[in-house]
N, C-alpha and C positions, 0 to 999 in steps of 0.2 A: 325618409320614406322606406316602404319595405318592397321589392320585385316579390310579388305575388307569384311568378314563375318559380323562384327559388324559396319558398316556404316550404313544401309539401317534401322535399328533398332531402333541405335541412335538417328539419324534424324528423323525420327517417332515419338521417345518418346521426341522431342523437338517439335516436328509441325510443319514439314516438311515430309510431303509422299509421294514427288516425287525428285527427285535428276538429275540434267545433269550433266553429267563426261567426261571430257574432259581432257585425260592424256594420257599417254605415253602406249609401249606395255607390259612394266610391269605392272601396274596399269588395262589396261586391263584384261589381263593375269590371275592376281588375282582376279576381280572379277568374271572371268566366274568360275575359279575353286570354287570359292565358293558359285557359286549358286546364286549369287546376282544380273545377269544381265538380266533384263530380254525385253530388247529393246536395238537394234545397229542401229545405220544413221550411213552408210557409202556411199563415195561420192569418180566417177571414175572420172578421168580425160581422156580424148583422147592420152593419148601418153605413149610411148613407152620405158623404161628405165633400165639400168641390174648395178649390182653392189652387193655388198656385203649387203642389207638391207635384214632382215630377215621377219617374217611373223607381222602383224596387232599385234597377242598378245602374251608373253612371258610370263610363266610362268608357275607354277607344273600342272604336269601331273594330265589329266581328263579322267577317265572312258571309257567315250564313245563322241563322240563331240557333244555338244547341238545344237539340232534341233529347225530352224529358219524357219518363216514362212514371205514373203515379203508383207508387208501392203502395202506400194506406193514406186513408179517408176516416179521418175522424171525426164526427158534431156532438157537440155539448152542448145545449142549452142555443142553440142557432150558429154556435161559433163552430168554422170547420179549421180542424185541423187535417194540412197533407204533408206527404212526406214525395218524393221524389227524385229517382235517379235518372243518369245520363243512360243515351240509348235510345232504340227506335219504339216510337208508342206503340 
């Protein structure tokens, strides 16, 4: 497994200081718990869907939930795309 605490670090002390993450709701999950995330693109689609799929991110309990500020709002065709950083709305 990887400590999602220590990525953002690593990558840095390699040169690399900026990181795209593109993974699952646990991978999510663990980085918000650990403070490491500090930009979400999320992306709606138009439709309508139920079943057993749980929330965006899975993983140990946080505090309080991190507050998200929406940088841009973009729709094509019905689908929005947002972008989002950390910070007060």
């Amino acid at each position: 497994g990887v400590d999602p605490a220590r990525i953002m670090p690593e990558l840095v002390r390699r040169g690399h200081p900026r990181a795209l993450c593109e993974g699952g709701p646990r991978l999510l999950g663990g980085l918000i718990a650990a403070g490491a995330l500090d930009e979400l693109c999320l992306s709606l689609a138009p439709r309508l869907a139920a079943g057993a799929a749980g929330r965006i991110s899975r993983g140990p309990e946080i505090a309080a939930p991190a507050e998200l500020r929406p940088v841009s709002i973009l729709e094509d065709d019905g689908f929005l795309f947002t972008r989002y950083t950390r910070g007060s709305a």
